[in-house]
C-alpha positions as CSV (number, residue, x, y, z in Angstrom):
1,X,1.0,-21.4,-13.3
2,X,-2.1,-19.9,-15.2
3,X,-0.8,-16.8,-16.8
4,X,-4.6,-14.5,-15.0
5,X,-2.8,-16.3,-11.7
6,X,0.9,-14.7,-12.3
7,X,-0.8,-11.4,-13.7
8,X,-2.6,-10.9,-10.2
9,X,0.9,-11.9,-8.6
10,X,2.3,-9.1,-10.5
11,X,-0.3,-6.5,-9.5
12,X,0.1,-7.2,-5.7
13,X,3.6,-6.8,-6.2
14,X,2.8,-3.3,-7.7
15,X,0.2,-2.5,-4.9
16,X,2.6,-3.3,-1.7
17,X,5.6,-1.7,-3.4
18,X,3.4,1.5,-4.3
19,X,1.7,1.5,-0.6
20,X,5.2,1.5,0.5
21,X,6.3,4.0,-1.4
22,X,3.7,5.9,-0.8
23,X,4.1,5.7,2.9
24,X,7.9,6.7,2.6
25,X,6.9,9.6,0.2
26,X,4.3,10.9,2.9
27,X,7.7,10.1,6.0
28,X,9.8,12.3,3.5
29,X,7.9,15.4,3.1
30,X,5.4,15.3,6.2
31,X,8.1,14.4,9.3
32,X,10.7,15.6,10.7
33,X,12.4,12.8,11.7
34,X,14.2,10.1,10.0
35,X,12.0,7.0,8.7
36,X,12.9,4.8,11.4
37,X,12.1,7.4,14.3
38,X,8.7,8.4,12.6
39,X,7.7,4.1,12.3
40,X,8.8,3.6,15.5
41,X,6.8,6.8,16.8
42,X,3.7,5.7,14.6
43,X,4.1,2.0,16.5
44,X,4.1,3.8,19.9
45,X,1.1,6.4,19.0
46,X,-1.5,4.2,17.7
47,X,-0.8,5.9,14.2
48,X,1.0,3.2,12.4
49,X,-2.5,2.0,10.7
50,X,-3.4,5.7,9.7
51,X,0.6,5.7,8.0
52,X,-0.4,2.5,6.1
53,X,-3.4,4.2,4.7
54,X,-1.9,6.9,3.0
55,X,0.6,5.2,1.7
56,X,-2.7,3.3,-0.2
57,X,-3.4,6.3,-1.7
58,X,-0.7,5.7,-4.5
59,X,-2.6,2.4,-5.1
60,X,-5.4,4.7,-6.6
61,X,-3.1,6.2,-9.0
62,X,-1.7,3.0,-9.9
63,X,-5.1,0.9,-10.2
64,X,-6.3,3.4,-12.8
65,X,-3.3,3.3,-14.7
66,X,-3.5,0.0,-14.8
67,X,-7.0,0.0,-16.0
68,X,-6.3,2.9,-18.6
69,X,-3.6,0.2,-19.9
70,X,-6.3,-2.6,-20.5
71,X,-4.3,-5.2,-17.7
72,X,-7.0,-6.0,-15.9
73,X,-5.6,-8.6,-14.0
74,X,-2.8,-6.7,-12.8
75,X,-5.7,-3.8,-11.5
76,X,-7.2,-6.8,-9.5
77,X,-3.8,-7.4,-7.5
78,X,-3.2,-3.6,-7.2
79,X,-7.0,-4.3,-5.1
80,X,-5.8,-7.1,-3.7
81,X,-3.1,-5.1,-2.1
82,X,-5.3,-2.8,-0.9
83,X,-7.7,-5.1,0.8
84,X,-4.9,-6.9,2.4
85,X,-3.4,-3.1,4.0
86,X,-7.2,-3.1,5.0
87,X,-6.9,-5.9,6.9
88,X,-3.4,-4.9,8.4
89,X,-4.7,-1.7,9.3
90,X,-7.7,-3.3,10.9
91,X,-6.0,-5.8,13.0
92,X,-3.4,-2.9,13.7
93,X,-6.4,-0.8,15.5
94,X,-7.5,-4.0,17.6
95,X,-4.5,-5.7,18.7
């Protein structure tokens, strides 16, 4: 494998751990209920998208740390990961 290819790998990794660590963060101190009870309410709601974009928020913090690092590659997974919750979200809001 092309070591750019297993660098982007790496960064999309990063970005879909940190948008779901951002989305448990925002569970933890924003809900009441447990993390299953608050997904499962989000599914029922219509809210489940609007969730997955907070979490995405970390993936701002992590991009530009990536960048201020110089791993460029790794930055355009992190974006990657992003674009892909993008797309969740979207199909999330039509289906």
């Amino acid at each position: 494998m092309k070591p750019h290819i297993k660098e982007i790998l790496i960064g999309l990794g990063i970005g879909v751990l940190s948008n779901m660590a951002g989305s448990y963060l925002y569970i933890f101190f924003f809900s009441k209920l447990s993390l299953e009870s608050t997904l499962q309410a989000a599914q029922e709601n219509g809210f489940l998208g609007s969730l997955i974009a907070l979490g995405a928020i970390l993936n701002l913090i992590v991009f530009f740390i990536l960048l201020k690092k110089n791993q460029y590659y790794r930055a355009r997974g992190v974006v990657l990961a992003t674009v892909i919750a993008a797309l969740i979200i979207l199909i999330s809001k039509f289906y």
